[in-house]
Structures are given as structure tokens and as C-alpha cells.
C-alpha positions as CSV (number, residue, x, y, z in Angstrom):
1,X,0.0,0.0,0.0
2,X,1.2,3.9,-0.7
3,X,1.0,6.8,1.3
4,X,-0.9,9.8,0.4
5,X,-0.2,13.3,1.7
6,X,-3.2,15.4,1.1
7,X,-3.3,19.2,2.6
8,X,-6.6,20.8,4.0
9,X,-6.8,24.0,5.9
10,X,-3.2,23.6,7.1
11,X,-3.2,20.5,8.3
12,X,-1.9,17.1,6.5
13,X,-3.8,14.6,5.8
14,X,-1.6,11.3,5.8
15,X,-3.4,8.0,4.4
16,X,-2.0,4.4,4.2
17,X,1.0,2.8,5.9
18,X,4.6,4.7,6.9
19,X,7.0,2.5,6.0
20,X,10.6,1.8,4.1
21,X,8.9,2.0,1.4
22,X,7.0,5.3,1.6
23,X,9.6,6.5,3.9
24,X,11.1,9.0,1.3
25,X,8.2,10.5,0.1
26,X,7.4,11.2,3.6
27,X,10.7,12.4,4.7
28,X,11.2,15.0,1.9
29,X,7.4,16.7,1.9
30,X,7.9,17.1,6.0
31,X,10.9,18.2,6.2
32,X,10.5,20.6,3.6
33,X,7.3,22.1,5.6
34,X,9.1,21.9,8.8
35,X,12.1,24.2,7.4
36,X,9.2,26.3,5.4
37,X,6.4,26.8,7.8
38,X,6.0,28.1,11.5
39,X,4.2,25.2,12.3
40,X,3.2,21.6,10.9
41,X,0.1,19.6,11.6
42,X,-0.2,15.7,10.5
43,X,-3.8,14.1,10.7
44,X,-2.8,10.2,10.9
45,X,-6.2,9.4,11.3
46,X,-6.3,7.1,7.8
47,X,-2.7,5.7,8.9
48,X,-3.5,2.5,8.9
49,X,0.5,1.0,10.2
50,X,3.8,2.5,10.8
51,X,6.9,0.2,11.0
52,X,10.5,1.5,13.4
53,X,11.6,4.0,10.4
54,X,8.6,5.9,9.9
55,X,8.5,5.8,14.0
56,X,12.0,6.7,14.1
57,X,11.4,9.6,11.5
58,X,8.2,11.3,13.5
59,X,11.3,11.3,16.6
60,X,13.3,13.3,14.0
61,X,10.6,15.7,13.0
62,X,10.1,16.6,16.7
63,X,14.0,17.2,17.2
64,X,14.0,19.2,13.8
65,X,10.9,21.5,14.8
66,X,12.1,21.9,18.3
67,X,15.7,23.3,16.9
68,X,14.3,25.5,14.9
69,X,11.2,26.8,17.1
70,X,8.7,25.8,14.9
71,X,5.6,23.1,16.2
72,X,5.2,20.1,14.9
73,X,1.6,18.3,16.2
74,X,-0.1,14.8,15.3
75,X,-3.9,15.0,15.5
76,X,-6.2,11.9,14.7
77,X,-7.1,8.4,16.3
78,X,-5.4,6.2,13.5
79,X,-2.3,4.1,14.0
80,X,-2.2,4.1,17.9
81,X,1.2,3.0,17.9
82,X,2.3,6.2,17.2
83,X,0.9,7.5,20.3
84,X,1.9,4.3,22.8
85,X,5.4,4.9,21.3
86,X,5.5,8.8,22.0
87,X,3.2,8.7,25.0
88,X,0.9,11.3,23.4
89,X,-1.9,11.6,25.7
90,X,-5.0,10.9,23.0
91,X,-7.7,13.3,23.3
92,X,-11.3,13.4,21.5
């Protein structure tokens, strides 16, 4: 399965599974808004798995957008493994 990247009202839509396969795509688009924007706002509601990499990545992007003072946020009740690994507190 792919990934899709979609943008609405600021926030990013991702859809499908984050893995080595769609790892680049993913990489270059949010690193590129995380150097270009103030802030940056994944929806991983439709993210259906993530494997260690993609994990591994969204660590990065936190790192990146804390050195550089911008905020980085994940909204959406999709892959939960994202939030057990990060201990984001999920909120309705």
C-alpha cells in the first residue's frame, strides 16, 4: 500500500502505511514544511501501520521542529502505535 499526503486548511492529511517503502516521500514533503512553515500539523487518522523507520522519523521531525522553534503536532485516532510509542496523551 502507498501513502498519500493530502493538505486541508493547514493540516496534513496522511493516508495508508509509513513504512521503508514510503519513507522518502514522507521524509522530503515534511521536512521541507518543517524548514518552510511556523508550524506543521499531521492528521494520521487514515494511517492504517507505521513500522520502526517511519517511527524513528516522526522522533526526527520533533528534534527538527524543536531546533528550529517551529511546532510540529499529530492530531487523529489512527495508527495508535504512534501515540503508545510517544506517549501522546489521545484526546477526542
Amino acid at each position: 500500500m502507498s501513502l498519500n499526503i493530502k493538505e486541508s486548511n493547514g493540516v496534513f492529511l496522511l493516508e495508508g502505511i509509513i513504512n521503508t517503502t514510503t519513507l522518502k516521500k514522507f521524509k522530503d514533503r515534511l521536512e521541507f514544511l518543517i524548514t518552510n512553515t511556523k508550524s506543521v500539523t499531521i492528521n494520521i487518522e487514515k494511517v492504517s501501520a507505521i513500522d520502526n523507520h517511519g517511527l524513528n522519523f516522526i522522533q526526527e521531525l520533533f528534534q527538527i521542529a524543536n531546533a528550529k522553534n517551529k511546532s510540529f503536532s499529530i492530531i487523529g485516532y489512527g495508527c495508535k502505535t504512534i501515540y503508545k510509542t510517544f506517549e501522546i496523551p489521545v484526546t477526542a
